[in-house]
C-alpha positions in Angstrom: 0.0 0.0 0.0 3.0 2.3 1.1 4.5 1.8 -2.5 0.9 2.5 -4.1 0.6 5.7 -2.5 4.3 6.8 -3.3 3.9 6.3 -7.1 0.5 8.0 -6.7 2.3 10.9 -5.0 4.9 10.7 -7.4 2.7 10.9 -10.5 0.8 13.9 -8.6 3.8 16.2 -8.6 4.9 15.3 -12.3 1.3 16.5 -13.2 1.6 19.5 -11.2 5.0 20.5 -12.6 4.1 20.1 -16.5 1.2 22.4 -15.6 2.7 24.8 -13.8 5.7 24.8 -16.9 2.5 25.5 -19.2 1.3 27.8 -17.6 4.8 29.8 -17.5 5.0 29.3 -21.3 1.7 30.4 -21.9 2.0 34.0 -19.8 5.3 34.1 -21.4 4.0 34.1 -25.4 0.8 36.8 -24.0 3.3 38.9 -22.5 5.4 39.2 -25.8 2.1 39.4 -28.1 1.4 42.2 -25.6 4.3 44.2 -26.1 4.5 43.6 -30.0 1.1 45.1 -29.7 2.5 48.1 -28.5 5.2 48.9 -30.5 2.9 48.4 -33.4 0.7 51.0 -31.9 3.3 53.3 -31.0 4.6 53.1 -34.9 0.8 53.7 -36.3 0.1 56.8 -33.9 3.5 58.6 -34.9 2.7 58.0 -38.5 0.8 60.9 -40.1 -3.1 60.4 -41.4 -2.7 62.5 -44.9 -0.6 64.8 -47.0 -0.2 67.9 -47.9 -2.4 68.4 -51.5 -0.4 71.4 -53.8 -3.3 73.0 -56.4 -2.7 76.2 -58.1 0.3 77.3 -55.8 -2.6 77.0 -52.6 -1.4 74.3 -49.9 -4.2 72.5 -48.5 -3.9 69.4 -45.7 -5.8 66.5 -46.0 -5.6 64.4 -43.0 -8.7 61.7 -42.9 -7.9 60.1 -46.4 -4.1 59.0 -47.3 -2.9 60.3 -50.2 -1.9 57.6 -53.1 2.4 57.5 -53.2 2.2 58.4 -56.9 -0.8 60.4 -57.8 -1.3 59.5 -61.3 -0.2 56.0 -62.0 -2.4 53.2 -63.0 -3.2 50.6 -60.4 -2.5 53.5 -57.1 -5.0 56.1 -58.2 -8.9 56.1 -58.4 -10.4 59.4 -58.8 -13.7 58.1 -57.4 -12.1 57.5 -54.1 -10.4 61.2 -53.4 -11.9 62.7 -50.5 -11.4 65.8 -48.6 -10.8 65.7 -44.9 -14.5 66.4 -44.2 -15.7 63.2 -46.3 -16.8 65.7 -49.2 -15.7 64.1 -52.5 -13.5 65.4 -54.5 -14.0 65.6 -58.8 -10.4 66.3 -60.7 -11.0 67.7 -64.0 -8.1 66.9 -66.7 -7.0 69.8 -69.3 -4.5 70.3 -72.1 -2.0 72.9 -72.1 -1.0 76.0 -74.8 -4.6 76.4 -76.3 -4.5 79.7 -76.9 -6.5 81.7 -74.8 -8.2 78.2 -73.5 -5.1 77.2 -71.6 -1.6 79.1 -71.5 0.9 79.9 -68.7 0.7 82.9 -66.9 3.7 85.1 -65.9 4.2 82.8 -62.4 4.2 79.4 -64.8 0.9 78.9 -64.0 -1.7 77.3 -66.4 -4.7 79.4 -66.6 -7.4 80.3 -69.3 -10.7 79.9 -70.1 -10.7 76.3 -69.2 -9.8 77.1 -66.1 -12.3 79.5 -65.4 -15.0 77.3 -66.7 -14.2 74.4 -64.4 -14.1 76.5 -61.4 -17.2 78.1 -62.2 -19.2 74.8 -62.9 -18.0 73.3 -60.0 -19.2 76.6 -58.0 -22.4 76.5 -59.0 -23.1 72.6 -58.7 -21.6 72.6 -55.0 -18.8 70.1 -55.2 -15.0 70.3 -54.7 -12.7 70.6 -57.8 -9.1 70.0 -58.9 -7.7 70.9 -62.0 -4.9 68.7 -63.9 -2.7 69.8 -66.5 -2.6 66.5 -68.7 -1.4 65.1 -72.6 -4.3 65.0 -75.1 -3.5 61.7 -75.5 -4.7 60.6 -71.6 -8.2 61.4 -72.4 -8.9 60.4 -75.7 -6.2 58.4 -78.1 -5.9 57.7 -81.4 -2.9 55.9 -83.5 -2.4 55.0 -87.5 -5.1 52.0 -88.3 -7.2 52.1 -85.2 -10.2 53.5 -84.2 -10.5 56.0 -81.4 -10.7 54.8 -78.4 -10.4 56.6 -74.5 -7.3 57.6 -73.3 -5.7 55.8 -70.3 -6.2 58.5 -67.8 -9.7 58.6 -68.3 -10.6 54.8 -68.7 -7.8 53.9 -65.9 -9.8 56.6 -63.5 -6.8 58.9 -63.0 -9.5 61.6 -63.3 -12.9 62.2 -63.4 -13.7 64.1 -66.7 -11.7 66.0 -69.3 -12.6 69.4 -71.1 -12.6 70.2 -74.0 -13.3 67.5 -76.6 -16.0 67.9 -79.4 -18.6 65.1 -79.0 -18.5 63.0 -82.3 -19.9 59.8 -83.6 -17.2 58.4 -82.1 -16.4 59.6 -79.5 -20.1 59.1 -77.8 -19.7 55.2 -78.2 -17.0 55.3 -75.9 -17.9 58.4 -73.0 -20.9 60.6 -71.9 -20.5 64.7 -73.1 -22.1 67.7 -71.5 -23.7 70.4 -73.1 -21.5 72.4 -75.5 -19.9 75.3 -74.3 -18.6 76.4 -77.5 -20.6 77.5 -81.0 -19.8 75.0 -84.1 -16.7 74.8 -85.2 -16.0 76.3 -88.6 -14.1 74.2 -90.6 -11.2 75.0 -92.8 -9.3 73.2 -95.7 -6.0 74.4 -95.6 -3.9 73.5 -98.9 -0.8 74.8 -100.8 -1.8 76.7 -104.1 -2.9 74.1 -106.8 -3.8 71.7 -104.6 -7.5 70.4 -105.2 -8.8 69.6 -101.5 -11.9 67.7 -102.7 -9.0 64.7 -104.3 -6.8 63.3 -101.9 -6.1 59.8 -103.6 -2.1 59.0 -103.0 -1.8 62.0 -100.4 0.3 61.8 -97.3 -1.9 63.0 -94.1 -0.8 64.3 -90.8 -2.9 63.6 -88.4 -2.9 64.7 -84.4 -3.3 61.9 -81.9 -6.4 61.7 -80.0 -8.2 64.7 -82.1 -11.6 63.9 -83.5 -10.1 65.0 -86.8 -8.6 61.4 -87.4 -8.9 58.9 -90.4 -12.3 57.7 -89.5 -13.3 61.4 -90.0 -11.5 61.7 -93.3 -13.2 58.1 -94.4 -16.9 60.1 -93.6 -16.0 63.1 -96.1 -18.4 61.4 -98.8 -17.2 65.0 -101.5 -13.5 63.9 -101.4 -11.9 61.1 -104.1 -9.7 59.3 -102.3 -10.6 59.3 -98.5 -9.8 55.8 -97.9 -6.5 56.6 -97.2 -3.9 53.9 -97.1 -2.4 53.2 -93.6 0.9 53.6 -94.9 0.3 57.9 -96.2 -0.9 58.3 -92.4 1.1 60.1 -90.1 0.7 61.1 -86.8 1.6 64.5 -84.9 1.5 64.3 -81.0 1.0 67.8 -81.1 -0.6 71.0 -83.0 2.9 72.9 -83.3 4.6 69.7 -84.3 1.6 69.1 -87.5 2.2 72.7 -88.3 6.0 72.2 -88.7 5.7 68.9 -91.0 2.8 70.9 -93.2 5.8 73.9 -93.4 8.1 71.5 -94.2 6.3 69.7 -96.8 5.9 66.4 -95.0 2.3 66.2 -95.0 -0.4 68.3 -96.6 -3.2 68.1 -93.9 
């Protein structure tokens, strides 16, 4: 009986030690989760909640919503998603740049123009929170030699909300939604070199500007001109006004 009640004792205070190690293991791992806790916390409080938002030479601070790392890259940016601090939503507006008296530097390098005054005023009267963007042509609507027109990456990746200042054609309404014109008709001008008849255009070259509506779709519609099925290969494209106006000087391309 005496040797019953030993190993009895004996397997009593093996028991009670592997519990008592468990239990010294387990407040051991809650401590350290507990203090990985807090550095965690400590690291998230320092950390700021926005960034500072540079528009028109004004510094705002927006500190609900963090800013995206790269503002306008595909995959970081949704324009949907851009709030102000005080949860109000704001719309960014893309625009081109050296239009005239549409969009031009002032003397501090600012762009400014009418487009700029027509965006702030719009947004004035409907109530909502603006930004303006200065952005390529090309971002909003984009055309190349052989294809059809088709949105811009800025616009279909939502780097931006809307962009000013595109004429609403055929085209262009299978792919976005247009306001109301702001501007009259556009009149419509033929430019040629002396002897040249505009209404035959069979074995021309034509210079064409990316991502305007004037592109060879356009040309193809011109039912009055021999010769508007131009061949891919006498299609050449400008990425700019000024840089179609210096081939047509130069004799590269005649429209």
């Amino acid at each position: 009986m005496s040797d019953a009640r030993s190993d009895s004792n004996v397997n009593h205070v093996t028991k009670t030690n592997q519990l008592e190690a468990t239990t010294t293991i387990t407040i051991a791992i809650c401590v350290l989760v507990t203090i990985v806790a807090l550095i965690i916390s400590a690291v998230a409080i320092s950390k700021p909640a926005g960034s500072d938002i540079t528009v028109q030479g004004k510094t705002t601070s927006s500190r609900q919503t963090p800013q995206p790392a790269v503002a306008y890259s595909p995959g970081t940016y949704d324009a949907s998603r851009c709030q102000a601090s005080n949860r109000k939503r704001i719309y960014t507006v893309a625009i081109g740049f050296n239009i005239g008296a549409y969009v031009y530097s002032d003397d501090s390098g600012f762009q400014v123009g009418f487009g700029h005054d027509l965006i702030d005023a719009v947004c004035r009267e409907a109530g909502i929170d603006c930004r303006i963007v200065t952005e390529p042509f090309t971002n909003c609507m984009f055309s190349e030699k052989g294809q059809p027109q088709r949105g811009g990456i800025g616009l279909m990746e939502g780097w931006y909300d809307a962009c000013i200042g595109y004429l609403a054609s055929r085209q262009r309404r299978q792919i976005f939604s247009f306001s109301k014109p702001f501007l009259k008709p556009l009149e419509v001008y033929f430019y040629a070199f002396p002897g040249f008849n505009p209404f035959n255009i069979t074995g021309k070259k034509i210079g064409l500007i990316s991502g305007f509506f004037t592109n060879e779709a356009c040309i193809a519609g011109l039912d009055q001109v021999a010769g508007r099925d131009v061949p891919h290969a006498n299609v050449f494209h400008a990425q700019t006004p000024a840089e179609l106006l210096v081939m047509i000087q130069n004799g590269t391309y005649i429209f």
